[in-house]
N, C-alpha and C positions, 0 to 999 in steps of 0.2 A: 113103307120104309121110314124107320125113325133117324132121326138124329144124335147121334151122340153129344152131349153136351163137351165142349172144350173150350179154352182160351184160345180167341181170335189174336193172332200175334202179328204183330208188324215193327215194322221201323222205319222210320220217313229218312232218305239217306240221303245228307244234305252239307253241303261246308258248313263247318262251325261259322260263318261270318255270319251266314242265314240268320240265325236272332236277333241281328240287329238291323232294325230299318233302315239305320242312316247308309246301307250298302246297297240296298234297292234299285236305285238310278246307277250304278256301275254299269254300264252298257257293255266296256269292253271282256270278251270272254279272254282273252292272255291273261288282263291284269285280276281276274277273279281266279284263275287258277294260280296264278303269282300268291295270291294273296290266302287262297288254300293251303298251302305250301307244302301239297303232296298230303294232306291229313286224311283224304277220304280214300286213296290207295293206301295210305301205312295203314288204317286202322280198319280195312274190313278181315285180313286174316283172323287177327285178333278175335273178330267178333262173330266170323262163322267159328272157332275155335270153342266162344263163350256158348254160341248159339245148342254146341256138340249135339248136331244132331238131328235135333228137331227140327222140324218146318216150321217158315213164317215168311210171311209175304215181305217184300223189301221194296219200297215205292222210291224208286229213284231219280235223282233230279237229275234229266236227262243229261246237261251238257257236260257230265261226269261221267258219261260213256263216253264222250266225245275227247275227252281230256283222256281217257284210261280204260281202253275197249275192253282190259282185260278183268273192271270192273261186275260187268254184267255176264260177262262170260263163268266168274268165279262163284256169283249167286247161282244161277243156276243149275252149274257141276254140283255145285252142293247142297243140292234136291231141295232150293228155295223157290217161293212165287217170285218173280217180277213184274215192278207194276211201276207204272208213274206218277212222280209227285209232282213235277211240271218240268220243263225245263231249264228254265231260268228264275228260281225263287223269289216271289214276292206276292205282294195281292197280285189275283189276278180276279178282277170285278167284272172289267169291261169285256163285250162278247168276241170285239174284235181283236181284243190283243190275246186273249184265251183263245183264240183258233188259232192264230200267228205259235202263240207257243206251243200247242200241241203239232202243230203242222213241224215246228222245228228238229220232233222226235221222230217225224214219222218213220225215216230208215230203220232204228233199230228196235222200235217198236214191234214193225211187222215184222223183222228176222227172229225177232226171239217169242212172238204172238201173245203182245202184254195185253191185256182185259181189264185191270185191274187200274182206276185211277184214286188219287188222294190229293185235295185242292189241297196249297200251303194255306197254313193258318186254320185248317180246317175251315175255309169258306165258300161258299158255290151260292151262284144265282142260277136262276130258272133258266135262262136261256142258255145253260150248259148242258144241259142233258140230250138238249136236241141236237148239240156239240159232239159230244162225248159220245153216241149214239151212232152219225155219221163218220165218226172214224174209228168206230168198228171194238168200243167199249162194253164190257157185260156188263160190271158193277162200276160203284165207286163206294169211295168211305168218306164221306166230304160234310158230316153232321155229325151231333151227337143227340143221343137217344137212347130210352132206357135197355138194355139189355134185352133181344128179343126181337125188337122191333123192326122190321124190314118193311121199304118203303119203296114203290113200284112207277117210274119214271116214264114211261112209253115203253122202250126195252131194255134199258137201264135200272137196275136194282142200286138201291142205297143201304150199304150193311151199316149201321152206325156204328162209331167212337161210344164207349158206352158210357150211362150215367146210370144215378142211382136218385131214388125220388123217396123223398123222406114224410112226404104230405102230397093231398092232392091228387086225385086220381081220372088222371086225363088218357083215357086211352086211344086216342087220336093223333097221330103226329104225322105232320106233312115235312117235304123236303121242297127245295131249302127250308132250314132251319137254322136259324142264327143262334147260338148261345149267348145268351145278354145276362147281365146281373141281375136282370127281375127272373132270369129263371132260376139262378142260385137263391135269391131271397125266398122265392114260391119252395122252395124242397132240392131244386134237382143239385144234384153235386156229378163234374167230369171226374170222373174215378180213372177213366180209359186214357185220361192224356197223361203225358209224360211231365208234365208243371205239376197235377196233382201227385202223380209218384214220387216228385222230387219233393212237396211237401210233407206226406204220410210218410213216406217209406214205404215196408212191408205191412203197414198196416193196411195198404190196398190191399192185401191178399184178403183180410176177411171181407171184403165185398165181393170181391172175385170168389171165394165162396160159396158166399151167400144165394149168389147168382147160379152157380154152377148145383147147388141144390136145391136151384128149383127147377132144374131142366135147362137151365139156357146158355145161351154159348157169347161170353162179356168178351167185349173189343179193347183192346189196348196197346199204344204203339209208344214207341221209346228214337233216340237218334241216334246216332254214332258217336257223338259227342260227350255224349251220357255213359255209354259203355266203355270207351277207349279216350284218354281225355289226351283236348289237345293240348301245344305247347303254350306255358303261360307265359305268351309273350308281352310285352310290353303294349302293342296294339291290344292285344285283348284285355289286357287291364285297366288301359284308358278308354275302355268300349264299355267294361265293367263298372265304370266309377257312377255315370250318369245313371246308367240302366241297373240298381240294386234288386228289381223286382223279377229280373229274368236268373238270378241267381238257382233258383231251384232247379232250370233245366243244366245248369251244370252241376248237379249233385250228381257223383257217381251209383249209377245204377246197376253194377255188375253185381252184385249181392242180392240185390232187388231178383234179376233174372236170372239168378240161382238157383234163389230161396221158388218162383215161380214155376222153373222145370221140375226141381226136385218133388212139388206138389201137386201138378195140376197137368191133365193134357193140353198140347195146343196143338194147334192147324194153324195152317195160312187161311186167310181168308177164302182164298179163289177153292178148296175142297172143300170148306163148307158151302163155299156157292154152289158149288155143281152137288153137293148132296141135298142143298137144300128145292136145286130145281128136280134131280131126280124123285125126292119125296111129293113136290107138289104133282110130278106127273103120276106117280101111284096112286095118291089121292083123287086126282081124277079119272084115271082109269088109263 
């Protein structure tokens, strides 16, 4: 059984405050949904709307089903993956507070039978897998890696965030995997995140391309906030003064994933997972 090659689709679904650190220690969950202010309910119609259609996995920060059950309910009806981004956004390094937080999801996790995680920041350490594993994970997406690359955890698969390698050819990659700026100086460029899409623009399509004519199926996820902008509030523009560098993930992307459906197939990740286990089992017999 082969593969068809497609774009792996996602979007990490997360309050607009998420890009900024300084909200990180906000312990209490009223004053984070306060401070939401209904943006991740008003803006997902919108976005299956945009989505028209098509599948793509949607990794959600748990305590936004907790705020709006009718969140996860609505991905689903409309034949999306669900999957986890954590629960409560932020690093999650340490192994003990990463069980505390996946433990926080666990209700509606198992009602709606999520498989599917994605660390924020795109970061994972080692003693996650043996985490993620025990509470009952197939995959995750929690690195980036060139297009293709699939990495084998105990019984945890890593689908990478894709990148592209200009020099260099290292066919070896382990997970975790940190993204550092010696690997952007070496060659590799994250094509797959949504920082680089709000750089490029649609110029990401000719990598997504490139990749896709060679057989391989490129990962790339986008936010809510990117698709459906929120209100420019006055908190967000004194959030915006300091922090000019995160300006790119508020470029609007609706064009971007237009210009992406109108071209290219996509899947969720979790079908290419299950195609990609059904092929290894024909390959072995």
């Amino acid at each position: 059984m082969s593969i068809t090659p497609r774009v792996l689709l996602s979007i990490d679904y997360e309050p607009w405050f998420a890009l900024f650190r300084h909200y990180d220690n906000l312990s209490d969950s009223c004053q984070r949904r306060e401070l939401d202010g209904g943006f991740t309910l008003r803006a997902l119609d919108p976005i299956l709307e945009q989505l028209n259609g098509s599948q793509a996995s949607i990794f959600l920060v748990g305590e936004i089903a907790g705020w709006y059950p009718e969140v996860p309910q609505k991905i689903l009806a409309a034949g999306h993956e669900l999957g986890l981004h954590c629960h409560i956004h932020r690093p999650l390094k340490n192994v003990d507070e990463l069980a505390q937080d996946v433990r926080a999801s666990a209700a509606w996790r198992k009602k709606y039978a999520v498989r599917g995680y994605r660390a924020p920041m795109i970061g994972i350490d080692e003693a996650a897998y043996k985490l993620l594993e025990e509470n009952e994970f197939a995959y995750s997406s929690s690195i980036y890696a060139p297009a293709g690359i699939l990495v084998r955890k105990g019984n945890v698969w890593e689908i990478p965030v894709s990148t592209m390698r200009w020099r260099g050819n290292n066919d070896i990659y382990a997970a975790p995997r940190a993204f550092t700026f010696n690997l952007l100086f070496s060659g590799e460029f994250p094509y797959g995140s949504s920082f680089s899409i709000g750089l490029l623009g649609t110029q990401i399509l000719k990598f997504i391309e490139r990749d896709l004519k060679r057989g391989l199926s490129p990962s790339i996820f986008l936010h809510p906030y990117e698709l459906v902008k929120p209100q420019l509030s006055a908190r967000l523009i004194r959030d915006l003064i300091p922090n000019p560098h995160l300006l790119p993930f508020l470029r609007n992307k609706s064009g971007f994933l237009k210009s992406l459906l109108q071209h290219f197939p996509v899947s969720s990740l979790g079908a290419y997972f299950d195609e990609m286990l059904a092929s290894q089992k024909d390959l072995h017999g």
